[in-house]
C-alpha positions as semicolon CSV with decimal commas, in nm:
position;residue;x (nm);y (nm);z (nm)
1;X;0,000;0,000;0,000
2;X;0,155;0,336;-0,070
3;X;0,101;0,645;0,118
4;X;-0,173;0,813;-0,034
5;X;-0,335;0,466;-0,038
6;X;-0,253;0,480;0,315
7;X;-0,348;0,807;0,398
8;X;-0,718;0,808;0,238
9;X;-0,779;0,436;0,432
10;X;-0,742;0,642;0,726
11;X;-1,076;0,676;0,931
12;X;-1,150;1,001;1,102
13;X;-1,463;1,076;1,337
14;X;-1,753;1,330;1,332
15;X;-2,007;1,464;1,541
16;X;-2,341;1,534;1,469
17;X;-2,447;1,896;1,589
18;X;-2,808;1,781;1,635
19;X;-2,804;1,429;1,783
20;X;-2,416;1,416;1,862
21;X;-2,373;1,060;1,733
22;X;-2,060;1,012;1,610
23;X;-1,958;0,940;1,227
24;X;-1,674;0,752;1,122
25;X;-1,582;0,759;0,795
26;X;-1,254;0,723;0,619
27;X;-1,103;0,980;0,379
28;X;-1,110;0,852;0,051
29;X;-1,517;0,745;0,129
30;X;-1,536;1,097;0,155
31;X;-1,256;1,278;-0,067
32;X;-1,499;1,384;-0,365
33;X;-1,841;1,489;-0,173
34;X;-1,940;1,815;-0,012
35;X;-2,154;1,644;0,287
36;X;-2,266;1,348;0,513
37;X;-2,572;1,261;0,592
38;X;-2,593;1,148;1,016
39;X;-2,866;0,863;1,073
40;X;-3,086;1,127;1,240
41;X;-3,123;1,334;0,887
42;X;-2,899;1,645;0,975
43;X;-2,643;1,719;0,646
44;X;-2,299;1,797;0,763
45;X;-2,173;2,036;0,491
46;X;-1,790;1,944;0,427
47;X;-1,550;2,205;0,418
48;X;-1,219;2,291;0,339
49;X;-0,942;2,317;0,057
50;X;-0,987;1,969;0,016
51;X;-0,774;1,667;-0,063
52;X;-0,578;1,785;-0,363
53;X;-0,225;1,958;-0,169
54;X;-0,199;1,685;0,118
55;X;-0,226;1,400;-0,161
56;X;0,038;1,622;-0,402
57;X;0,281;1,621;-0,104
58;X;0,257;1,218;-0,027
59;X;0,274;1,141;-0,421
60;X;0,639;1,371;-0,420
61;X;0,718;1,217;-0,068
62;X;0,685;0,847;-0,163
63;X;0,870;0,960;-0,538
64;X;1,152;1,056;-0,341
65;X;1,160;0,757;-0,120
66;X;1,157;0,536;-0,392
67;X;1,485;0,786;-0,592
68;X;1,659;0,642;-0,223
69;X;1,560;0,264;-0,182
């Protein structure tokens, strides 16, 4: 598995701001949508700058590696 691989099987945890369950989901389930849905109905909208700059920096990081292995 290589590190972007790695990083988007990596599960993070929400909160719901109406019911306060809590979501887990793992990043690449959610890398291309702009909200979850909690059991209870409530849309959490997503935001951010997105996946794009943290992925960029693994792909050059694991290039590297691979220049010294």
């Amino acid at each position: 598995m290589g590190l972007e691989e790695a990083f988007l099987d990596q599960e993070i945890v929400f909160s719901c701001p109406k019911c306060g369950r809590k979501l887990k989901v793992k990043l690449g389930n959610i890398k291309n949508q702009e909200s979850l849905r909690c059991s209870c109905g409530t849309i959490i909208k997503l935001e951010g700058k997105g996946f794009e700059e943290p992925l960029k920096a693994l792909r050059k990081l694991e290039e590297s590696l691979k220049k010294l292995f």
